[in-house]
OpenMM code with the backbone's topology and positions (N, CA, C; nanometers):
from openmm import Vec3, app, unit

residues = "UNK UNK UNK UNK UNK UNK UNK UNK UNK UNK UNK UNK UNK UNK UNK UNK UNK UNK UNK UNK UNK UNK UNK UNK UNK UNK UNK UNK UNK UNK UNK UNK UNK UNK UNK UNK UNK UNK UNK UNK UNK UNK UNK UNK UNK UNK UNK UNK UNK UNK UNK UNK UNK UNK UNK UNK UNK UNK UNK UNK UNK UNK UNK UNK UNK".split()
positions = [
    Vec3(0.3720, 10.8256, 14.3030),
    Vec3(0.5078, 10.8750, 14.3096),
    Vec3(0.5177, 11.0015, 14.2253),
    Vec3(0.5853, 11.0716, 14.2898),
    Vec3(0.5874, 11.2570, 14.1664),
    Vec3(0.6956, 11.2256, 14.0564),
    Vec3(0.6955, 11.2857, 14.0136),
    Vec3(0.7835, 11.2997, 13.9000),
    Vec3(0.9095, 11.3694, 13.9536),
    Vec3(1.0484, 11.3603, 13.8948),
    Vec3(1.2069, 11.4396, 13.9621),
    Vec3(1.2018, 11.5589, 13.8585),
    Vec3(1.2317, 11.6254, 13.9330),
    Vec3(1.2885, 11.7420, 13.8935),
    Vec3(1.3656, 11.7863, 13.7506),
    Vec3(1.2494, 11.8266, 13.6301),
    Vec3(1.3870, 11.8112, 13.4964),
    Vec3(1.4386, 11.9071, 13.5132),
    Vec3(1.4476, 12.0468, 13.5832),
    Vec3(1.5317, 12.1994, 13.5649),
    Vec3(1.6086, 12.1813, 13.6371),
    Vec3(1.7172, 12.2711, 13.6634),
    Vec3(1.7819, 12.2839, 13.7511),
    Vec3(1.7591, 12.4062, 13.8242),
    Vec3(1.7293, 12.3801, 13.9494),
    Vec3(1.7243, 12.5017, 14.0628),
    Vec3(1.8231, 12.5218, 14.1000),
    Vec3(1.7723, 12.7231, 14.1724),
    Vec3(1.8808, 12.7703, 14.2222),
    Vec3(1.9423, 12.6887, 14.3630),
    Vec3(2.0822, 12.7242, 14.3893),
    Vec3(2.1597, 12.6676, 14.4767),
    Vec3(2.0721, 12.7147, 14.6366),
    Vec3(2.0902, 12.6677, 14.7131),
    Vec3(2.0197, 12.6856, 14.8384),
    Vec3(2.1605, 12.8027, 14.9020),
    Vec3(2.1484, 12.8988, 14.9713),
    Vec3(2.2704, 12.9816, 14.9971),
    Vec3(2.2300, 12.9738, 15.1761),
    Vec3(2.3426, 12.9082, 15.2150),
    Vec3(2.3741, 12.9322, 15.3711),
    Vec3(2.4458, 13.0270, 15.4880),
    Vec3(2.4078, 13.0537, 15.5425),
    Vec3(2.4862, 13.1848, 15.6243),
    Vec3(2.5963, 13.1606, 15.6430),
    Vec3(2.6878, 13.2215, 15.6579),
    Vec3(2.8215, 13.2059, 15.7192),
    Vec3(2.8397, 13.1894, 15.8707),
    Vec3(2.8731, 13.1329, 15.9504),
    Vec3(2.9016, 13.2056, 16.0965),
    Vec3(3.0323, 13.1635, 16.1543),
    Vec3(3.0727, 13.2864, 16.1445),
    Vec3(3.1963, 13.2590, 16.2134),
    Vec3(3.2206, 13.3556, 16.3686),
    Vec3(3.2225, 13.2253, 16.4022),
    Vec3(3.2348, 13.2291, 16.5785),
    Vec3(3.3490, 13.2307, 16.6154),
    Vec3(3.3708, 13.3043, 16.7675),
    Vec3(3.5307, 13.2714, 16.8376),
    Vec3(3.5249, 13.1451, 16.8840),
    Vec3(3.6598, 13.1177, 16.8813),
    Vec3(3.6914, 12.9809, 16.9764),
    Vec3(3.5998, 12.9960, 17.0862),
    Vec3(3.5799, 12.8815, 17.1507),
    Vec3(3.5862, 12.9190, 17.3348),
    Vec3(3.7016, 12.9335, 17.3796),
    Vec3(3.7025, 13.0314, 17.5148),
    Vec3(3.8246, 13.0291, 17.5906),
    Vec3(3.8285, 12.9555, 17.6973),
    Vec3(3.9666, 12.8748, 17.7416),
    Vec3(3.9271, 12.7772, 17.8511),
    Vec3(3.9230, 12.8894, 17.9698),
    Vec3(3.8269, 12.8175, 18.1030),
    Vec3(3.8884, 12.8808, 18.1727),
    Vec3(3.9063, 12.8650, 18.2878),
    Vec3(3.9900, 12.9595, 18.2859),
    Vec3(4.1306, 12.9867, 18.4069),
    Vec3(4.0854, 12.8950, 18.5205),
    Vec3(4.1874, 12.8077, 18.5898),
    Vec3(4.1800, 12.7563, 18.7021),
    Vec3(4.0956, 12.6020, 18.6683),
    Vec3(4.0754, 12.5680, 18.5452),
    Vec3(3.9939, 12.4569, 18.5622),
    Vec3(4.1102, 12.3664, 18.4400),
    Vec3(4.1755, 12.2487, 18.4966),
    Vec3(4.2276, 12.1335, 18.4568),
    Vec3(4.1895, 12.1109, 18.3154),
    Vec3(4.1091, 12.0668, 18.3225),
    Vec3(3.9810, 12.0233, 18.2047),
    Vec3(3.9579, 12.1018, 18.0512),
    Vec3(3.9428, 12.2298, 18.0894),
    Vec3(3.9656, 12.3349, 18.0165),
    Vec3(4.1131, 12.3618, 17.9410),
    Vec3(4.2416, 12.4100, 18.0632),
    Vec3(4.3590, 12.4078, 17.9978),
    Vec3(4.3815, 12.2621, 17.9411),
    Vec3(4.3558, 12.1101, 17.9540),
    Vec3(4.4049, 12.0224, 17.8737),
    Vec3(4.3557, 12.0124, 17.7633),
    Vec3(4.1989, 12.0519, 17.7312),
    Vec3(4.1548, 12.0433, 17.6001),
    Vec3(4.2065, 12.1825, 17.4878),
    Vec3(4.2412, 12.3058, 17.5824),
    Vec3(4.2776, 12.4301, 17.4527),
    Vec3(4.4538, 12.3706, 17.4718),
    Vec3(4.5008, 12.3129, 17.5211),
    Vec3(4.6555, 12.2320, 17.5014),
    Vec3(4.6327, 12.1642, 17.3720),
    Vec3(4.5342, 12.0385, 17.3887),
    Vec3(4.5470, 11.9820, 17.2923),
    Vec3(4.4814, 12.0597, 17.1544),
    Vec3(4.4125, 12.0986, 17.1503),
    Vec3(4.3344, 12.2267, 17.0474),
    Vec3(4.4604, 12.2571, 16.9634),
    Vec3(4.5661, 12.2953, 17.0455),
    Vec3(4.6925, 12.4027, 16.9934),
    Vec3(4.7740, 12.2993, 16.9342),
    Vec3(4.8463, 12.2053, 16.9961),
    Vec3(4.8804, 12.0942, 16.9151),
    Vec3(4.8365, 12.0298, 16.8227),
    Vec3(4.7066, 12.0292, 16.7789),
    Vec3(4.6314, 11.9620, 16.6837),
    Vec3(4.6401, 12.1093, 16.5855),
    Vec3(4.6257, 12.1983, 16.5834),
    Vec3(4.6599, 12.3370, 16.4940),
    Vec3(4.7831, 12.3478, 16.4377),
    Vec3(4.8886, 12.2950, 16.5136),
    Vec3(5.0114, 12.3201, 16.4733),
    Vec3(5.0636, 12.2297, 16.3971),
    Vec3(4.9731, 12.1286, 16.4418),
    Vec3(4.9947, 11.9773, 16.3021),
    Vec3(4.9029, 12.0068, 16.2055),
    Vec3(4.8299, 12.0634, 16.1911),
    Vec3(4.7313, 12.0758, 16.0599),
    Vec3(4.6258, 12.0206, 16.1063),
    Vec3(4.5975, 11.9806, 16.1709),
    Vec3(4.4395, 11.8608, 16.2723),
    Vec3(4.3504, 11.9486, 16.2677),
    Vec3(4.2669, 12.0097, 16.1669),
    Vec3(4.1489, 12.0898, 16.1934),
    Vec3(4.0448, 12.0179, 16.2409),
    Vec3(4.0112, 11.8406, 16.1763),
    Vec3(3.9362, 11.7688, 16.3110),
    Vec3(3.9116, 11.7733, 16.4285),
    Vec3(4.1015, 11.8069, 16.4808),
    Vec3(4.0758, 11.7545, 16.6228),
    Vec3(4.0396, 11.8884, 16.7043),
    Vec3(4.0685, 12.0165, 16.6276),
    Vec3(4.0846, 12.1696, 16.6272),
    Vec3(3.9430, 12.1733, 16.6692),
    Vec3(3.8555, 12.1128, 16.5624),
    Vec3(3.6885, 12.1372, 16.5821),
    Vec3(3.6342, 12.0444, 16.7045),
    Vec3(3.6624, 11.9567, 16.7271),
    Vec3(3.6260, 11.8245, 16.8044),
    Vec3(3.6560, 11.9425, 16.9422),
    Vec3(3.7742, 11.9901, 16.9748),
    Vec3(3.8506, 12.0674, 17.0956),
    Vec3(3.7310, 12.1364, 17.1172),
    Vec3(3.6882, 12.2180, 17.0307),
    Vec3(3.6246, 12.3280, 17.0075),
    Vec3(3.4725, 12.2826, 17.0865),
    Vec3(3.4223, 12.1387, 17.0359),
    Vec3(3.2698, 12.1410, 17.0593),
    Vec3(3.3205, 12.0830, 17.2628),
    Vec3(3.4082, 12.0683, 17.2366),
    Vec3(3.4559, 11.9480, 17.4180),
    Vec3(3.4422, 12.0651, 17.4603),
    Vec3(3.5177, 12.1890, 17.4442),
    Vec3(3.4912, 12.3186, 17.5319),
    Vec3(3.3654, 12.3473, 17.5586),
    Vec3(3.3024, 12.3716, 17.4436),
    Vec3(3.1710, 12.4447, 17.4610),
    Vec3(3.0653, 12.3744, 17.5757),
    Vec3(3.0848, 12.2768, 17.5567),
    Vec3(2.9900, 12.1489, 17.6544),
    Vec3(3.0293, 12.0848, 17.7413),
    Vec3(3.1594, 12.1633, 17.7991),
    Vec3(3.2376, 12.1332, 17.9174),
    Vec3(3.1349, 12.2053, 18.0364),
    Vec3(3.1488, 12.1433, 18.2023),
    Vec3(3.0504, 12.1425, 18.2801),
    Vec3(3.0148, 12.2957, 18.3071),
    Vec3(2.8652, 12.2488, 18.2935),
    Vec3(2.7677, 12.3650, 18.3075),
    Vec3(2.8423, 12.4957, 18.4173),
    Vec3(2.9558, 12.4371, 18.5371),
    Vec3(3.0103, 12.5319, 18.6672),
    Vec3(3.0468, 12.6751, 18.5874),
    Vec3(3.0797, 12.6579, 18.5145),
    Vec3(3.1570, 12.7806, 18.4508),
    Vec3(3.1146, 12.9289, 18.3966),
    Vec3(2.9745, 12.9008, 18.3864),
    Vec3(2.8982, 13.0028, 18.3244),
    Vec3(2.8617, 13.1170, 18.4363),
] * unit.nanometer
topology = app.Topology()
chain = topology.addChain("A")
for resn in residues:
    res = topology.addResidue(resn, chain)
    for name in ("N", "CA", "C"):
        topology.addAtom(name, app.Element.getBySymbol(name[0]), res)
């Protein structure tokens, strides 16, 4: 077994990324009900459900691309 660590190391530093929303889109059901609910969950403070919206878009059906 090794021995733990007596120093303290530097902090590990992670990138930032800040991405756009997805946009729903146009003409697809699916799309406008999840950036609906997205917006309602924003306007209550729901950054959960804000992010959750966010990943349902992105991995909404492959047709769209």
């Amino acid at each position: 077994m090794s021995e733990p660590t007596r120093y303290q190391t530097n902090p590990v530093e992670l990138p930032l990324c800040f991405e756009l929303e997805p946009t729903p889109v146009e003409g697809c059901a699916g799309c406008a009900e999840l950036a609906d609910v997205r917006d309602r969950a924003r306007a209550g403070g729901d950054m959960t459900t804000v992010t959750d919206c966010n990943v349902f878009l992105r991995r909404h059906p492959d047709g769209h691309e």
